[in-house]
C-alpha positions as CSV (number, residue, x, y, z in Angstrom):
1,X,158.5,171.6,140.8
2,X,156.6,169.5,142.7
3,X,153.3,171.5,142.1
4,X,153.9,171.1,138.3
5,X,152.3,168.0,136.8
6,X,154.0,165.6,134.7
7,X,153.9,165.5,131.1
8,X,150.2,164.5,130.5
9,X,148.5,162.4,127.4
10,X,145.8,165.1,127.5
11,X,147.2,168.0,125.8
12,X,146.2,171.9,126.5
13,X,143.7,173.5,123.9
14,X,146.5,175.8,122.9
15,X,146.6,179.1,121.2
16,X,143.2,180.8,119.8
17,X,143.4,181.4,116.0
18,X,141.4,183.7,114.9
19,X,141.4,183.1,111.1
20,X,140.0,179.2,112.3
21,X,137.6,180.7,114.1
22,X,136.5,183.2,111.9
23,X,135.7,180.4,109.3
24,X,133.9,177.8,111.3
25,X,130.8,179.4,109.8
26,X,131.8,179.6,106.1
27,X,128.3,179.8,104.4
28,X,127.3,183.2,106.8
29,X,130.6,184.9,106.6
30,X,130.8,184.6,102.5
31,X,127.3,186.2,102.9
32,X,128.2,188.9,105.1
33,X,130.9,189.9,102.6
34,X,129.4,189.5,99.6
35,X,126.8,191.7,101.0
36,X,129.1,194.1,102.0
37,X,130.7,193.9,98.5
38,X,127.3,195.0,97.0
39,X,126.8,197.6,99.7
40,X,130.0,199.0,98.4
41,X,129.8,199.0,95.1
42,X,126.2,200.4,95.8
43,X,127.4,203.2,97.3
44,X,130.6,203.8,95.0
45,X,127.8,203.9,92.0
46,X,126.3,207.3,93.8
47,X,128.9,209.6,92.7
48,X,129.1,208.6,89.3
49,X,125.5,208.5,89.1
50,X,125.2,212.0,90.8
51,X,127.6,213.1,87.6
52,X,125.4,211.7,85.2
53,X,122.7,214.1,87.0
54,X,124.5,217.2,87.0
55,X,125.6,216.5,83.3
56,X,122.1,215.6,82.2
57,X,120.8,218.6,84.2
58,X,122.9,220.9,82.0
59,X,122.2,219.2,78.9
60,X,118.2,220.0,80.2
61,X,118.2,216.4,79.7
62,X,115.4,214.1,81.9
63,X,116.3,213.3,85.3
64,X,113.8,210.8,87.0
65,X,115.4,207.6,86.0
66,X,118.8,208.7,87.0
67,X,117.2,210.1,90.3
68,X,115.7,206.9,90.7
69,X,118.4,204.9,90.5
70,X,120.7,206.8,92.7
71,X,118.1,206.4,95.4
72,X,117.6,202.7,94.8
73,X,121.8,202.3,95.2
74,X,121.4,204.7,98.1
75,X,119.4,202.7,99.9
76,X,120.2,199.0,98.7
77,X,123.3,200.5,100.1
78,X,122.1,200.5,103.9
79,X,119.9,197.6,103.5
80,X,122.8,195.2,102.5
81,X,125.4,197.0,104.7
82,X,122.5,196.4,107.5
83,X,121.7,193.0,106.9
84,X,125.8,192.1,106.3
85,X,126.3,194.0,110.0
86,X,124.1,191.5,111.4
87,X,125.3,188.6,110.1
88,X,129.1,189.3,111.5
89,X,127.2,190.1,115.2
90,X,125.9,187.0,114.9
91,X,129.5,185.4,113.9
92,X,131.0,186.8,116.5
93,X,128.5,186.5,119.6
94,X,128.3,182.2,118.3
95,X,132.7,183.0,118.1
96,X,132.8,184.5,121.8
97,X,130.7,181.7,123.3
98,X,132.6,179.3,122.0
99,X,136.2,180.8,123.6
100,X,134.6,181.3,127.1
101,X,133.0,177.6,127.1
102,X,136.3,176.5,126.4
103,X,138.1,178.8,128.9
104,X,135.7,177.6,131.6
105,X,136.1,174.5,130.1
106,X,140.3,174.0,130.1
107,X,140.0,176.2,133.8
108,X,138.2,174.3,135.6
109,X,140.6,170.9,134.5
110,X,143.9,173.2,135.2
111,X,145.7,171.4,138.7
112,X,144.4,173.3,141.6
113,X,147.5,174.7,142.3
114,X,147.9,176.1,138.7
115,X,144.3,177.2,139.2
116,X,145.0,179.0,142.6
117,X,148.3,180.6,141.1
118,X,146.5,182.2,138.4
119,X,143.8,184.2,140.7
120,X,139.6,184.5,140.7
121,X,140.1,187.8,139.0
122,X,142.7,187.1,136.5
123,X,140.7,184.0,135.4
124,X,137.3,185.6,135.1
125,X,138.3,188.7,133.1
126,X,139.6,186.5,130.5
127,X,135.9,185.4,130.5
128,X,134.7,189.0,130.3
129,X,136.8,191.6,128.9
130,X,139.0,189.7,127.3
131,X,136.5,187.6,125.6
132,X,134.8,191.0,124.4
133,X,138.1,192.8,123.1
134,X,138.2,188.7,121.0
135,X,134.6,189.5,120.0
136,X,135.1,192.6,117.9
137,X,137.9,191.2,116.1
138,X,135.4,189.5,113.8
139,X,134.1,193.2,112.7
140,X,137.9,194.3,112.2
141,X,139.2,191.3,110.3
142,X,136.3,191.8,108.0
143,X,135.9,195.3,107.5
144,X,139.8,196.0,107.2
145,X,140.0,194.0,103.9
146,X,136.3,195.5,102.7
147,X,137.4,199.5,103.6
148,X,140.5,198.4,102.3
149,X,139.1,197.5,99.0
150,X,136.9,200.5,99.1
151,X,139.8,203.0,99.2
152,X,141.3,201.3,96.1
153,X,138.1,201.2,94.3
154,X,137.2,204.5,94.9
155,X,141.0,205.3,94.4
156,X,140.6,203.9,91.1
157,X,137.5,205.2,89.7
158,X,139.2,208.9,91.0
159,X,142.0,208.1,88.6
160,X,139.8,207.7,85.9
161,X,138.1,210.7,86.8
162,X,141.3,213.0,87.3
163,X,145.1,211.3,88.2
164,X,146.0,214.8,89.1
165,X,143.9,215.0,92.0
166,X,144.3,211.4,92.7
167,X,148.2,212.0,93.3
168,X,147.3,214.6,95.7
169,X,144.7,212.7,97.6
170,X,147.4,209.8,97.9
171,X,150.1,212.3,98.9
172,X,147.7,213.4,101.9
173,X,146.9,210.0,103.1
174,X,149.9,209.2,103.0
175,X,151.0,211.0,105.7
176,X,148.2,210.7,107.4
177,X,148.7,206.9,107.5
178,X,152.2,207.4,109.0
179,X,150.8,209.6,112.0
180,X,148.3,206.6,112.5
181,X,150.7,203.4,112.2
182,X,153.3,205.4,115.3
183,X,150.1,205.1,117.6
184,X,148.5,201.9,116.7
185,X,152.4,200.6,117.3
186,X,151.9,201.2,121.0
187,X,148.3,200.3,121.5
188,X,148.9,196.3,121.9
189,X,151.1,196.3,124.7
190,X,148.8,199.5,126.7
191,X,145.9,197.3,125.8
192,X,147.8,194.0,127.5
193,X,148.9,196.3,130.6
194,X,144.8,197.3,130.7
195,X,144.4,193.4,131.1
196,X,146.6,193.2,133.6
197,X,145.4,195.8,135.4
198,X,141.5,194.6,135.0
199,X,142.7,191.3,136.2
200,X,144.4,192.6,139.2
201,X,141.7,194.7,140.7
202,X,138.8,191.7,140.1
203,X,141.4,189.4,141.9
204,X,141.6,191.8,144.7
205,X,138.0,193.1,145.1
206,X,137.2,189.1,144.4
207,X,139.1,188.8,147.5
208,X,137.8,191.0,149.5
209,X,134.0,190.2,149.1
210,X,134.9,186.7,149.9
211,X,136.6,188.2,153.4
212,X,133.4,190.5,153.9
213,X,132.4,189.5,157.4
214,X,136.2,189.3,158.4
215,X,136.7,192.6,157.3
216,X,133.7,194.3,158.9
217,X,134.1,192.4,162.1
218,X,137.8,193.8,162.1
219,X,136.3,197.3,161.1
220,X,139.3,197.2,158.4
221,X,136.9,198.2,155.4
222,X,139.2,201.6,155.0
223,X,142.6,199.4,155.1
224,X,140.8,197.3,152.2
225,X,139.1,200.3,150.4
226,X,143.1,201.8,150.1
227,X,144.1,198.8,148.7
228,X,141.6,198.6,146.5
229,X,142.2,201.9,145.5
230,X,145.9,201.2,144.7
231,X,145.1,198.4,142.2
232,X,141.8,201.3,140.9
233,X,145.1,203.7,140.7
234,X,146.8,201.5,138.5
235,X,144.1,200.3,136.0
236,X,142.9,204.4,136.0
237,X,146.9,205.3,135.2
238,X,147.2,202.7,132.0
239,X,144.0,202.9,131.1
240,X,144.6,206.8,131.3
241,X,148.0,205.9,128.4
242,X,145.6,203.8,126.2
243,X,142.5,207.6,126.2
244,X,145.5,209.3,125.1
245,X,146.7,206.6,122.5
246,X,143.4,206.7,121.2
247,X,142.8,210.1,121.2
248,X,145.2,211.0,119.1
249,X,143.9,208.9,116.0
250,X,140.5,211.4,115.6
251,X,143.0,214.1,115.2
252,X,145.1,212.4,113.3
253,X,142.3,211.3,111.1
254,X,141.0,214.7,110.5
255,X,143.8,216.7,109.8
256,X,144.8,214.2,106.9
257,X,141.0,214.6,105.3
258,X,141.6,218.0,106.3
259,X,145.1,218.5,104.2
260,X,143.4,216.0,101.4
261,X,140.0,218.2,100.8
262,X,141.9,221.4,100.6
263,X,145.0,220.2,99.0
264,X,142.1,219.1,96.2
265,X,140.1,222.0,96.6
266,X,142.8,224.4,95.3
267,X,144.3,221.7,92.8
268,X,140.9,221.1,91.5
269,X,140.0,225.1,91.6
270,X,143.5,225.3,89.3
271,X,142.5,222.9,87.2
272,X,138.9,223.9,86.3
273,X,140.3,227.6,85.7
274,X,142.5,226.0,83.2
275,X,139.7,223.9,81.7
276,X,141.0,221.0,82.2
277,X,138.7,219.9,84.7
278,X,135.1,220.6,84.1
279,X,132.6,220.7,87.1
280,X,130.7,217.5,86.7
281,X,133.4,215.4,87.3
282,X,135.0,217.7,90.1
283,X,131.7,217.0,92.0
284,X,131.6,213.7,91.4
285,X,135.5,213.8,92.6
286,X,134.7,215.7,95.6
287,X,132.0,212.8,96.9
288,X,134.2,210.1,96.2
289,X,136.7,211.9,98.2
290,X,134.1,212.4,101.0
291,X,133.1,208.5,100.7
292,X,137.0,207.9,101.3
293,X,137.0,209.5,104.2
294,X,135.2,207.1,106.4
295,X,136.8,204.1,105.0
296,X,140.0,205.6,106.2
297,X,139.2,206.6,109.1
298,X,137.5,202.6,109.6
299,X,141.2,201.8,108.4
300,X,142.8,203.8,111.4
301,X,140.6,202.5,114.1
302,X,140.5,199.0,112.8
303,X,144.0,198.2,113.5
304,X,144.0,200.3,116.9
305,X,141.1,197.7,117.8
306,X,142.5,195.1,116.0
307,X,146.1,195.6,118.4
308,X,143.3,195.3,121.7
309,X,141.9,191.6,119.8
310,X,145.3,190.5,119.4
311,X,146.3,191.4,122.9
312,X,143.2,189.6,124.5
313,X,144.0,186.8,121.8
314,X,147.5,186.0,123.2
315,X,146.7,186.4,127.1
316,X,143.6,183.7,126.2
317,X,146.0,181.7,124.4
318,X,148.2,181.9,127.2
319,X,146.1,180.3,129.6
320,X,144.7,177.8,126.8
321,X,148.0,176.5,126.9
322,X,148.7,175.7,130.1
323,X,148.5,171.8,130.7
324,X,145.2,170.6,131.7
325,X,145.2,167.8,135.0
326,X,145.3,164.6,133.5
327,X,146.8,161.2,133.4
328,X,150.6,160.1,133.0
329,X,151.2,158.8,129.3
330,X,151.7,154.9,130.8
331,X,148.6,155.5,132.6
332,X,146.3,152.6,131.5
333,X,143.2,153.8,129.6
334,X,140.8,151.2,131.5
335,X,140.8,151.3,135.6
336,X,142.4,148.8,137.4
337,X,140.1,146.2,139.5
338,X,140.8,147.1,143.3
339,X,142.5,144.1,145.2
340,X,139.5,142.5,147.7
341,X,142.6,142.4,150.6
342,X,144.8,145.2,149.7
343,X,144.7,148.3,152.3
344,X,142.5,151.2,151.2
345,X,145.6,153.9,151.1
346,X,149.2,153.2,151.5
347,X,152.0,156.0,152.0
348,X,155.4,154.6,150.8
349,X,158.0,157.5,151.8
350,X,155.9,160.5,150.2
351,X,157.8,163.7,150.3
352,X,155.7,167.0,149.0
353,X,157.2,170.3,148.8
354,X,155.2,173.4,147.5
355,X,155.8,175.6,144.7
356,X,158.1,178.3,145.4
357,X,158.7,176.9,149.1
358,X,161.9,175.2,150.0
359,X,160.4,173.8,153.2
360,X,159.1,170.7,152.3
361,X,155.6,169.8,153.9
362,X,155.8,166.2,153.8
363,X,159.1,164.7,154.5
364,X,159.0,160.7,153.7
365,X,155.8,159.7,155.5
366,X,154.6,156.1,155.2
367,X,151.5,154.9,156.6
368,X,149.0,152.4,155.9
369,X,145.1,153.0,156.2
370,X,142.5,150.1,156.1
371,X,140.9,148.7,153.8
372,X,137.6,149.4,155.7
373,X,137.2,151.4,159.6
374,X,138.1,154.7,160.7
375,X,141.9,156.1,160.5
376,X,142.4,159.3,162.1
377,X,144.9,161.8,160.8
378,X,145.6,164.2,163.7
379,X,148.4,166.5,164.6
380,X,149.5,170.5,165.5
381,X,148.9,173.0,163.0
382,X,151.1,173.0,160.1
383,X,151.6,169.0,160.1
384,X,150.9,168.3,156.6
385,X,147.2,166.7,157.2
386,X,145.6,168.2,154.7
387,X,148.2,167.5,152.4
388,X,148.3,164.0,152.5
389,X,144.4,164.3,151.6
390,X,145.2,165.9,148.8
391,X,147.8,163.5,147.9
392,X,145.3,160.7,148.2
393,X,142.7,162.2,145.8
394,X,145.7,163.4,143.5
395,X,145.2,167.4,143.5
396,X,148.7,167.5,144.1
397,X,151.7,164.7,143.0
398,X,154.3,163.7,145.5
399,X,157.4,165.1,144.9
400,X,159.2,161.6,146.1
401,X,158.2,158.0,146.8
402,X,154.6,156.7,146.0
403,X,151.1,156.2,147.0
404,X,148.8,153.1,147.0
405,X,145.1,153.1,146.6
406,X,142.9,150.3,146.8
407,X,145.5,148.0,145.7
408,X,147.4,149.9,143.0
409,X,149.4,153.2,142.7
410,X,147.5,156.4,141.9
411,X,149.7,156.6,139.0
412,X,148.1,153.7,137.2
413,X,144.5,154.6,138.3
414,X,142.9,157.3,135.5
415,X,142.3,160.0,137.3
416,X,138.3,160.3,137.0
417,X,138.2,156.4,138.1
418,X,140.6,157.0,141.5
419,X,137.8,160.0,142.3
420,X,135.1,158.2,141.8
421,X,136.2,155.6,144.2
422,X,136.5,158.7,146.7
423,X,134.4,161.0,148.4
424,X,136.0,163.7,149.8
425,X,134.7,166.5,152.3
426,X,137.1,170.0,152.1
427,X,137.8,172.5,155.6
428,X,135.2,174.7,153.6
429,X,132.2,172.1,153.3
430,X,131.4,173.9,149.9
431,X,128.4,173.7,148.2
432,X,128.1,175.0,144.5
433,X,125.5,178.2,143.6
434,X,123.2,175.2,142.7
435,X,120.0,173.6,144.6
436,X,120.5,171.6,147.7
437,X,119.2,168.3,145.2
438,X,121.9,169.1,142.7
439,X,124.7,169.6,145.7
440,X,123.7,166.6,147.5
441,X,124.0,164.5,144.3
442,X,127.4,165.7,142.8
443,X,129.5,163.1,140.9
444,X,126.7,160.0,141.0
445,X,126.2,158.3,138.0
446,X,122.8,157.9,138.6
447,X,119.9,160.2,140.3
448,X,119.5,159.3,144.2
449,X,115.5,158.9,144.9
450,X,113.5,160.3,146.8
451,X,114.2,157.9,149.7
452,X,118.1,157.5,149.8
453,X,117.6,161.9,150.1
454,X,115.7,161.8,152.7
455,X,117.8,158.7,154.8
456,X,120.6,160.7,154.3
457,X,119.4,164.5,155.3
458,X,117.7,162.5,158.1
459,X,121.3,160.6,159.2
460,X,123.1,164.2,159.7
461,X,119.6,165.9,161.3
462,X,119.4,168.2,157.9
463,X,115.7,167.0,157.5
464,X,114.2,169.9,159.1
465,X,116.3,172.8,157.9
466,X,116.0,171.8,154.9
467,X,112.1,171.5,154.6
468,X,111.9,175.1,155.8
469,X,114.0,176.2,152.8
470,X,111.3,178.3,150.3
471,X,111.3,175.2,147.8
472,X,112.6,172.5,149.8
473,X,115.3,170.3,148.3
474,X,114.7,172.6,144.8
475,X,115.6,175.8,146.6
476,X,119.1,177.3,144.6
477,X,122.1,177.6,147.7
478,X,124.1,180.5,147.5
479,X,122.8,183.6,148.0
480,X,119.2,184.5,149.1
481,X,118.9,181.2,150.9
482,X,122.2,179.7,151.7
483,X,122.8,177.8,155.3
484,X,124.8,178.5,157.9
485,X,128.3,176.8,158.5
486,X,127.3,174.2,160.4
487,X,124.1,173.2,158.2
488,X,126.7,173.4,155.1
489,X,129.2,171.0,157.1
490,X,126.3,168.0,157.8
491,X,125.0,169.1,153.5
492,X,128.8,168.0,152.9
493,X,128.4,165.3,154.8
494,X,125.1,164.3,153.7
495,X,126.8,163.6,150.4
496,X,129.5,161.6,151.6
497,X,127.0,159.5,152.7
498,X,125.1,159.4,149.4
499,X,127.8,158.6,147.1
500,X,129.3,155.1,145.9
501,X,133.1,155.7,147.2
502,X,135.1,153.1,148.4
503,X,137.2,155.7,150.3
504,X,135.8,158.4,152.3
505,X,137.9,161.6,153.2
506,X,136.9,164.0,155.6
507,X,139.4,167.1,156.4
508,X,138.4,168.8,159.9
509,X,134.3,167.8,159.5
510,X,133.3,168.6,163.3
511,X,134.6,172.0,163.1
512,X,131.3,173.8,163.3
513,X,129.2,171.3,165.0
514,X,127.7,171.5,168.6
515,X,127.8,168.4,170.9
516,X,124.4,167.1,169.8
517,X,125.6,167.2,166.1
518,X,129.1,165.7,166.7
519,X,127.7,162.9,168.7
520,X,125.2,162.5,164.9
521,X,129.0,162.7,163.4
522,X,130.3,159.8,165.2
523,X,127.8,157.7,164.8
524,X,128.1,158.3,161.1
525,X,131.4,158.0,160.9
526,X,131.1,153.9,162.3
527,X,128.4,153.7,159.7
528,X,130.4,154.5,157.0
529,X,133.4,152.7,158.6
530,X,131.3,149.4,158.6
531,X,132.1,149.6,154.7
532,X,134.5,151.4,153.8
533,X,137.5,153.3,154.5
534,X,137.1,156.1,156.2
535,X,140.0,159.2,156.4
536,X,139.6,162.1,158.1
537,X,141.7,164.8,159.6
538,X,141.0,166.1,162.8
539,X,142.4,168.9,165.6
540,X,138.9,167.6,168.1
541,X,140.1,164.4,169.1
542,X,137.1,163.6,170.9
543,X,135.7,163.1,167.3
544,X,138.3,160.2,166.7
545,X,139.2,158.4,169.9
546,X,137.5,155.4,168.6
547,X,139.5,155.2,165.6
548,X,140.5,151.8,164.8
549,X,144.1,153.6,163.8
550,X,145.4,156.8,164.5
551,X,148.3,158.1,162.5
552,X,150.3,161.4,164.9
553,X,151.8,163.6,162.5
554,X,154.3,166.6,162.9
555,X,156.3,168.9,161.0
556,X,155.6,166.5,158.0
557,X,156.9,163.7,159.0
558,X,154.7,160.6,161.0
559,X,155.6,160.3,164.8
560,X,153.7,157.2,165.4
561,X,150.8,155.1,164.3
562,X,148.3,153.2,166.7
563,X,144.9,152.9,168.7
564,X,144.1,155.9,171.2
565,X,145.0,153.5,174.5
566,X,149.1,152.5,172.6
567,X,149.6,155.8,171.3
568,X,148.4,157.3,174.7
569,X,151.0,154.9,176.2
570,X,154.1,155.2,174.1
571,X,154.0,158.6,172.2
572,X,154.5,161.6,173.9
573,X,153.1,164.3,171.4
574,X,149.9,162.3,170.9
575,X,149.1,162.7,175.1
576,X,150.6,166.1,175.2
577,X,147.9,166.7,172.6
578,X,145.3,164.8,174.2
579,X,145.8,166.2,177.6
580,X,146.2,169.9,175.6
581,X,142.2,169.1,174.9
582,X,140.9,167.4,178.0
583,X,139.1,170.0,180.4
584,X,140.5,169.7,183.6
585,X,137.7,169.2,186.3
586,X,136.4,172.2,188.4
């Protein structure tokens, strides 16, 4: 597929493992369990200790240092199950913000159409749920093994007090732990449908916000509220399967300590009627039993949340391992030197088709820009402009044939080195949530000063608008104070003009600009041509008509290639086109 990138040097993170994660802090997870070891043998000392008491209390025997010491296990108990507690939060929240830095990370180096294919929503609940159901998979991995170990403990110490009760206490967990494992077995694939689901509906409502103005201009905020309601539907219906799932464990839970306590209660009652039991240890059987219970039921809902972890793990690991955009393997690690005489961009039959399209949008173009002056892209709707820009700047690979920049192929150019040699200005003119200093400086090695920010707000007539913002060139874009269209079109600009490229692209710039502020444009534009190579795309012709070469595109393929006066002689489209945009006199 053409959208799919080649086999790349950089490889994909890959799959999270949670047992490598778990141990990149060694020295505080021993801690944590070794405090939770005492904190269970602390509290599997009570019973025998309340034993003592009741034995010592009918001998008439003193009790204050057993009393004592009970209290002191009682409550070195908490402290160390407290402090143990802590210690795996803090495992876990350090675990969790390292998986969504490297989500962000890998997500924001997938291919753009990779990126696109996967969806706002999708990508960001990995961030967010996802990364939650990951973080309490630290407190499951470690407390299954430690309540695990409890039981047997306090399993064995029951033997020792009576086996006969023990065997009946197994019997009834027994059971109980077959009602449990025929839930937990569907929880991982309700909890992956859940994900979905969540995924779905923040893609969707994502969506939606983005189309706010369209929608209430359109008065279609019921349409969207219905179809937002569908994808609600469908998260409420799964998420619906998953309550029941899990409200069956409680039950389940409680009628096995139910069956266990009074399948002891009358064994036990049998057994000190025979006197073969006598009451001390029946007591201290009785709170061991009662100590079992919550360790069992920790068991039960530890592997229905574990089943959630594991879910989240794989659909992380899932997008972890999708390739990242890099280099081709013979891509050479240093860049190449650019060719003084070489033209800035050469098209050598370039054919693009999209994913899942069997129309091809480019269909063999060639065409050669300069190495510096203006070349204007322009064509119909649905030509392939854009494309070609995005073929330039490699967010897409050619499908067939090859493409030249500044003397070499894009192939043999590492990819951060062919961007930096190109500045590029989108349909969209976006700005990042960041202040209008940090957008204006994207991708410059070095800081601009105070003077080459003010030349260049001042060269698109931004000077102004921007000293009325509440904290000038420091005031965060975005929300509260963002610009309009046209103020984010000449911002855009602005840092064109500011960075060190060799190649300028602009994709549809006078779009939102008046007549005052496309005549600014122009001038700009045979500023930046004086130097370098200048791109851009454009359905205003008026913008371009100056172009030292103009390249008339259509369908995907290149009609022609010329100045304004040939191609306004020879090609037909380009006047239709033309003559389509000149406003005929009153």
């Amino acid at each position: 597929m053409a959208d799919q990138p080649p086999r790349t040097a950089r490889r994909a993170p890959g799959r999270v493992r949670l047992r490598r994660e778990l141990t990149t802090e060694p020295g505080r997870l021993l801690c944590a369990l070794l405090l939770a070891l005492v904190s269970t043998a602390a509290a599997l000392a009570v019973p025998l200790l309340v034993q003592k008491i009741i034995t010592d209390f009918s001998a008439h025997r003193p009790l204050g240092p057993d009393v004592l010491l009970m209290c002191a296990a009682t409550i070195g108990s908490a402290l160390t199950q407290a402090l143990s507690g802590f210690l795996l939060a803090r495992i876990g929240e350090r675990m969790t913000y390292r998986l969504r830095t490297r989500i962000m990370d890998h997500t924001l180096r997938l291919p753009l159409p990779v990126a696109r294919a996967q969806g706002t929503g999708e990508l960001t609940a990995r961030i967010t749920s996802d990364a939650l159901l990951l973080r309490q998979a630290v407190e499951v991995i470690t407390q299954l093994p430690l309540a695990t170990l409890t039981v047997a403990a306090t399993l064995l110490v029951m033997v020792w007090i009576d086996w006969v009760l023990t065997l009946v206490t197994v019997v009834a967990f027994a059971v109980l732990t077959v009602l449990v494992l025929l839930v937990v077995r569907r929880m991982k694939a309700n909890v992956n449908g859940q994900q979905d689901a969540v995924g779905h509906i923040s893609q969707r409502f994502t969506a939606n916000l983005e189309a706010l103005t369209t929608i209430k201009a359109y008065r279609a905020e019921p349409m969207a509220a219905r179809t937002l309601a569908a994808a609600a539907e469908r998260l409420r219906a799964v998420s619906l399967e998953g309550a029941r799932l899990n409200a069956l464990i409680p039950p389940a839970v409680s009628l096995g300590n139910q069956f266990a306590m009074i399948a002891v209660i009358l064994t036990g009652g049998a057994r000190l009627a025979a006197g073969s039991l006598d009451v001390a240890a029946f007591a201290a059987f009785l709170l061991y039993l009662l100590q079992t219970v919550p360790s069992i039921g920790a068991l039960a809902t530890g592997f229905s949340r574990l089943q959630a972890s594991l879910a989240a793990r794989d659909r992380c690991s899932a997008l972890l391992s999708l390739a990242p955009e890099s280099d081709p393997r013979d891509t050479p690690r240093t860049a190449p030197t650019p060719r003084p005489q070489a033209p800035s961009v050469v098209f050598r039959k370039v054919s693009y088709t999209h994913t899942g399209s069997d129309d091809p949008a480019l269909r063999g173009i060639s065409f050669t820009a300069a190495r510096t002056g203006l070349t204007a892209v322009v064509g119909p709707s649905g030509a392939g402009k854009s494309t070609a820009l995005s073929l330039i700047d490699r967010f897409i690979r050619p499908t067939s044939g090859s493409i030249t920049v500044l003397g070499h192929d894009t192939r043999h150019w590492p990819l951060d080195e062919l961007r930096a040699r190109i500045a590029y200005v989108d349909q969209a003119f976006t700005l990042l949530e960041a202040t209008a200093r940090e957008n204006l400086q994207l991708g410059r090695e070095r800081h601009a000063g105070a003077d080459e920010l003010a030349a260049a707000l001042d060269a698109v007539g931004l000077t102004d608008d921007i000293t009325r913002l509440p904290q000038g060139l420091d005031t965060p874009l975005g929300r509260e104070s963002d610009l309009s269209g046209g103020q984010r079109q000449r911002m855009a600009l602005a840092r064109a003009l500011l960075s060190d490229a060799d190649i300028v692209l602009l994709d549809e710039p006078t779009s939102q600009l008046d007549g005052i502020n496309e005549h600014r444009f122009r001038a700009i534009m045979e500023d930046l041509a004086a130097t370098r190579a200048v791109i851009v795309v454009a359905h205003r012709l008026s913008t371009v008509q100056h172009a030292h070469h103009v390249i008339m595109m259509n369908r995907g393929t290149v009609l022609d290639a010329g100045n304004h006066p040939t191609l306004l002689e020879r090609c037909t489209p380009y006047r239709d086109l033309v003559t389509s945009q000149t406003i005929p006199p009153p």
